[in-house]
C-alpha positions in Angstrom: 0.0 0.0 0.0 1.3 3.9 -0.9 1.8 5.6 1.7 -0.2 8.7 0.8 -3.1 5.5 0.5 -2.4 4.7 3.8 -2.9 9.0 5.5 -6.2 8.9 3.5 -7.4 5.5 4.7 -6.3 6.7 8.7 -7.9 9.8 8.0 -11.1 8.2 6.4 -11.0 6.2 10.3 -10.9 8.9 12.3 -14.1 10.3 10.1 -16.0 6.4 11.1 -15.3 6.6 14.8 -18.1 9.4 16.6 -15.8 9.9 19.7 -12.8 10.4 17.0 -14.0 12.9 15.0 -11.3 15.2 13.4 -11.9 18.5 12.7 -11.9 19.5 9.0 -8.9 22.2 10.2 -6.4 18.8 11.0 -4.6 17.6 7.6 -3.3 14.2 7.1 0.0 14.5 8.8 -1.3 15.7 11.7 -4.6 13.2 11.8 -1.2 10.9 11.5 1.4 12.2 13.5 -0.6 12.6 16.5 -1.3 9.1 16.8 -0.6 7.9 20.3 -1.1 11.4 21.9 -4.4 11.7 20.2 -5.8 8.1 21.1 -5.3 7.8 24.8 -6.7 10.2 27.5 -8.1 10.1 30.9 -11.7 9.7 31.3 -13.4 13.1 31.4 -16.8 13.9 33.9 -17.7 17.5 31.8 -18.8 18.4 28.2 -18.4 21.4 26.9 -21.1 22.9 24.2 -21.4 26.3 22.7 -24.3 26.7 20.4 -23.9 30.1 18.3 -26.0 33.0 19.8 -24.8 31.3 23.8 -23.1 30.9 26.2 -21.0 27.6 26.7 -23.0 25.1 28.9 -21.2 23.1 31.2 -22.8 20.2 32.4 -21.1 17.5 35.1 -21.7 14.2 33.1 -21.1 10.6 33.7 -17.3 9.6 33.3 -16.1 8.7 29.9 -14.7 5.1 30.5 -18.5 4.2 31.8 -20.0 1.8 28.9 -22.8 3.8 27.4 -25.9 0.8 28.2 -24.8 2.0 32.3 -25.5 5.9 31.6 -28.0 5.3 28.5 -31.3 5.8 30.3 -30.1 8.7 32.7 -28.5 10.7 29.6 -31.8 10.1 28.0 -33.8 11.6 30.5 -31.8 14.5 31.2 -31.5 15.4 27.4 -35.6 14.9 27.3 -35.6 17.5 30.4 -33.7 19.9 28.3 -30.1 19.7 29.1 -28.7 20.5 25.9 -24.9 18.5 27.2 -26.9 15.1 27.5 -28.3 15.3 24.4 -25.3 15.9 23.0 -23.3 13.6 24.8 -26.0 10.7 23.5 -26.3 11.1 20.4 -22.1 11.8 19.6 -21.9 8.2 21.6 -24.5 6.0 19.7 -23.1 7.5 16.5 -19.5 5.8 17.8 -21.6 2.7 18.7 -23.1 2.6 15.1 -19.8 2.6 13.2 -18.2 0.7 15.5 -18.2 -2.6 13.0 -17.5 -0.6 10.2 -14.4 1.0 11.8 -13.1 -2.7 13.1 -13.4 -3.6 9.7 -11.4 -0.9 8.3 -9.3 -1.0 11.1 -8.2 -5.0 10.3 -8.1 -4.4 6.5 -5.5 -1.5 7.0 -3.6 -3.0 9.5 -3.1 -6.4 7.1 -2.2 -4.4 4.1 0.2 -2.6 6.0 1.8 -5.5 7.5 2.0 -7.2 3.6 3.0 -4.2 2.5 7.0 -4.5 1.0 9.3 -1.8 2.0 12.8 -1.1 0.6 15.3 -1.8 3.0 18.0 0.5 2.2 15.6 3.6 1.9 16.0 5.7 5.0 12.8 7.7 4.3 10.4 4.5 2.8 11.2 3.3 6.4 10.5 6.2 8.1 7.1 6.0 6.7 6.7 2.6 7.3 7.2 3.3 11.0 4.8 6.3 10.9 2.2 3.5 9.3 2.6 1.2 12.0 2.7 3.5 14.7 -0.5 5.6 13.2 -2.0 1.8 13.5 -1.6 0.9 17.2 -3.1 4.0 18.0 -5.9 3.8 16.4 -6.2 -0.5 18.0 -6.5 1.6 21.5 -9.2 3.9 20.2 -11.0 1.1 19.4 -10.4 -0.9 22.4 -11.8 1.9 24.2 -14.6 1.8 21.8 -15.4 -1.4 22.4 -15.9 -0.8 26.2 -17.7 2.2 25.5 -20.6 0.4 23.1 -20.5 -3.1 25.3 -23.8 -4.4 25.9 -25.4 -1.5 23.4 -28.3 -3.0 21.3 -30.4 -2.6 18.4 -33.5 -0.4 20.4 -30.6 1.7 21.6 -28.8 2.1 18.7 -32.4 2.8 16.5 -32.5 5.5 18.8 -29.3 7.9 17.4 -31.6 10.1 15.3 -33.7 10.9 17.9 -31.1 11.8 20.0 -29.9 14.0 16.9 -33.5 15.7 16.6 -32.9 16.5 20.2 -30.2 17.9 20.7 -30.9 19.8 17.5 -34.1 21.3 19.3 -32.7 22.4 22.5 -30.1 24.4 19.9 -26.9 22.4 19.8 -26.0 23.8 16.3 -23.6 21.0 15.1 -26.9 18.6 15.9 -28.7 20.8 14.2 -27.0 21.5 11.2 -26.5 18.2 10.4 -30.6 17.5 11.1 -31.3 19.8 8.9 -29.1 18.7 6.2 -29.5 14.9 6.8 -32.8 14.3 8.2 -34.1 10.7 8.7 -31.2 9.6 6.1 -28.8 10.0 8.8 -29.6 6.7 10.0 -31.1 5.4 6.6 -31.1 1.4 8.1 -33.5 3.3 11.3 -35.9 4.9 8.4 -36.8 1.9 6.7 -38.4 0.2 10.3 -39.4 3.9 11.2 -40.9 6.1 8.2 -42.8 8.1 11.0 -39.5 9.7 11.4 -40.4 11.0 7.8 -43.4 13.5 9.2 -40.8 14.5 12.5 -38.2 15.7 9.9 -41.5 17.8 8.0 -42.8 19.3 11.1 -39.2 19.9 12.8 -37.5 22.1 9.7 -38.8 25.4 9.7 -38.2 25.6 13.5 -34.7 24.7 13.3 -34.4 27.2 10.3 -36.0 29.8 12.5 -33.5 28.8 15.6 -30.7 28.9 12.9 -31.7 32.3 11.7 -32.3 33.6 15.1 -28.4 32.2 16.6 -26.8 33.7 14.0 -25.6 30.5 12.3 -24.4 30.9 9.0 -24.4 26.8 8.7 -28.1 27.2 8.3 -28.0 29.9 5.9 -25.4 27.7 3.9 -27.6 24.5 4.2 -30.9 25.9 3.1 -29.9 27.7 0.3 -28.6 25.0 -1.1 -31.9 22.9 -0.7 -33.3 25.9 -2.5 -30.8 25.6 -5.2 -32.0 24.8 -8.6 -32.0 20.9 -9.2 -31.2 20.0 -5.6 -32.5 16.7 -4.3 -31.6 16.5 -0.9 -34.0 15.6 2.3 -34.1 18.8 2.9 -34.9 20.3 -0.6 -37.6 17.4 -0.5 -39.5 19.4 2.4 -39.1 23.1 1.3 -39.8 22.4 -2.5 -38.8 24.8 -5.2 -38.6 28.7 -4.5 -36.6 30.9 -6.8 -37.2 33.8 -4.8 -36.3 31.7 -1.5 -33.4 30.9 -2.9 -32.6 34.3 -4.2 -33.5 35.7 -0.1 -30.7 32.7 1.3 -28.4 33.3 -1.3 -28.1 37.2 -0.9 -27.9 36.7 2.9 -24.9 34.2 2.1 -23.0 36.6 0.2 -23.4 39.7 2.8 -21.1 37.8 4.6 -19.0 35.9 2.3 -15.2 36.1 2.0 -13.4 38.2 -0.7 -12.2 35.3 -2.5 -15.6 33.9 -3.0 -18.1 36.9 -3.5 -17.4 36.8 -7.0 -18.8 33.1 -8.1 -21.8 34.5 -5.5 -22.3 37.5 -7.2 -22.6 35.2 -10.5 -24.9 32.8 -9.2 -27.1 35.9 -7.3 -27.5 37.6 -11.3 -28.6 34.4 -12.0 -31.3 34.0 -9.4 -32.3 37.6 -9.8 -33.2 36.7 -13.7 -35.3 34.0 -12.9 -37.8 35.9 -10.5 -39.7 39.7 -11.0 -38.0 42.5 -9.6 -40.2 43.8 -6.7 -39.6 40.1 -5.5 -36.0 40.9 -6.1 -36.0 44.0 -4.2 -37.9 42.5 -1.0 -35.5 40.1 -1.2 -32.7 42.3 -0.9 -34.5 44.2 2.0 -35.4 40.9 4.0 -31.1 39.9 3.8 -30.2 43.1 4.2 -32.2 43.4 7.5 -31.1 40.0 8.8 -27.7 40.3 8.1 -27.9 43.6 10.5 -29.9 42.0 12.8 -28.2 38.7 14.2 -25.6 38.2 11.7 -23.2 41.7 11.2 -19.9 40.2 13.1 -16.4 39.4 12.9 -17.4 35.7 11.4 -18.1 35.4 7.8 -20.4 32.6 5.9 -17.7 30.9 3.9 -15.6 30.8 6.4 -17.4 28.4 8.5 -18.9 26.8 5.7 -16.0 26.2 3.3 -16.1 24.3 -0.3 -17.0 20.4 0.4 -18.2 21.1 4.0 -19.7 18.4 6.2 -22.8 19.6 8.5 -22.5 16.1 9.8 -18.6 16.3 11.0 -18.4 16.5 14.6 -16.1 18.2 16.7 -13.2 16.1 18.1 -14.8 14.3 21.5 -11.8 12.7 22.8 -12.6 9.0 24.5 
């Protein structure tokens, strides 16, 4: 195996494993090179969560080495009493739990092709890498030994359960939960949707709340995420539920480029002449008004739209939650 196969496979792990997650700022050598420092830590009792438009909440939690099946019920009825660090807590766990076959598969097949892998002997830096490789894979054996303890004893009613803890923590305003409701829906647990289509009505009675909560917090992940369901010829969940709207998509896109970054306002300002062709122009110009006004009213700050929603983003990619 290449070694530049081999950063992209480790990094691709890091993505399967929920209490792994890598933040999209971390490139491959240092999703690589911190190895060992990255995959063992002391069990931690707190959980930090900042939703945009708060203040951090900081809620004393169940220890981190306790399996989840111990803490299951109690995180479950705190989160359905509102505390926003349960619900987060529960549903970043049971997504672990649910790629937790997945990542020991991945885990094996990498580890094998490493060890088959034939290495030139006399080249100082093909060994170098080589040792890198190995290392990068013994780490990532004690993340999922730790895994393991975490999900013990987790089973398929608890596991069908991961969007719901999403949708939750998404309505008490966790806005990595909800970003990645909004985006995903029911398809974030697509094996779940096909023995639960109710979940299918939830998604259609939850979305313009969330939108609204988006809006309200500030959060240009929202603005990013719906218009791009308003998009022409989008066909996500999400576009599904809000249908076509030019002049929707015209409002979200001129909203989007208020706050856009200098090195992208010019494709915007394409795509916005674009939008403003396909609807009439008093639409246009209460359009421009209803951005304009937002923009002033909960999003006129130092943070810009592209720059927390860059090219390729993932509303779905988790902050690093170390086990």
């Amino acid at each position: 195996m290449q070694f530049r196969y081999i950063l992209i496979a480790l990094l691709g792990l890091g993505a399967l494993i929920g209490a792994y997650f890598l933040g999209r700022a971390q490139n491959l050598k240092e999703a690589v090179e911190a190895g060992p420092d990255m995959a063992v830590h002391e069990p931690q009792g707190k959980l930090d969560v900042v939703s945009a438009g708060s203040t951090p909440i900081t809620a004393t939690l169940p220890a981190r080495d306790l399996p989840l099946k111990r803490i299951f019920n109690d995180l479950r009825a705190r989160a359905d009493a509102g505390d926003v660090a349960a619900a987060t807590r529960l549903y970043r766990d049971l997504r672990t739990c649910a790629g937790l076959d997945s990542l020991d598969w991945f885990l094996a097949r990498a580890a094998d092709e490493t060890l088959d892998d034939k290495v030139d002997g006399t080249n100082a830096q093909a060994l170098e890498n080589y040792r890198v490789q190995l290392e990068a894979v013994e780490s990532r054996k004690q993340v999922i030994q730790k895994t393991r303890q975490l999900c013990d004893g987790i089973d398929r009613s608890m596991l069908e359960s991961q969007l719901t803890s999403l949708q939750k923590a998404a309505q008490l305003g966790e806005e990595h939960a909800r970003a990645c409701y909004l985006s995903n829906g029911p398809a974030y647990d697509s094996r779940g949707l096909m023995r639960h289509p109710e979940w299918l009505q939830d998604y259609r009675t939850n979305v313009k709340s969330m939108i609204d909560a988006g809006l309200e917090a500030g959060d240009w992940k929202i603005v990013d995420i719906v218009r791009r369901a308003y998009e022409p010829g989008s066909d996500g969940m999400l576009a599904g539920v809000l249908g076509q709207n030019p002049v929707e998509y015209y409002r979200y896109l001129k909203l989007y480029r208020l706050g856009a970054e200098e090195g992208r306002t010019s494709a915007l300002d394409r795509q916005l002449a674009a939008a403003a062709a396909r609807i009439k122009p008093e639409q246009r110009a209460d359009a421009d008004l209803w951005a304009q006004a937002k923009f002033r009213q909960t999003f006129d700050n130092d943070q810009v739209s592209t720059s927390v929603t860059p090219k390729g983003w993932d509303p779905c990619s988790f902050p690093y939650d170390p086990l």
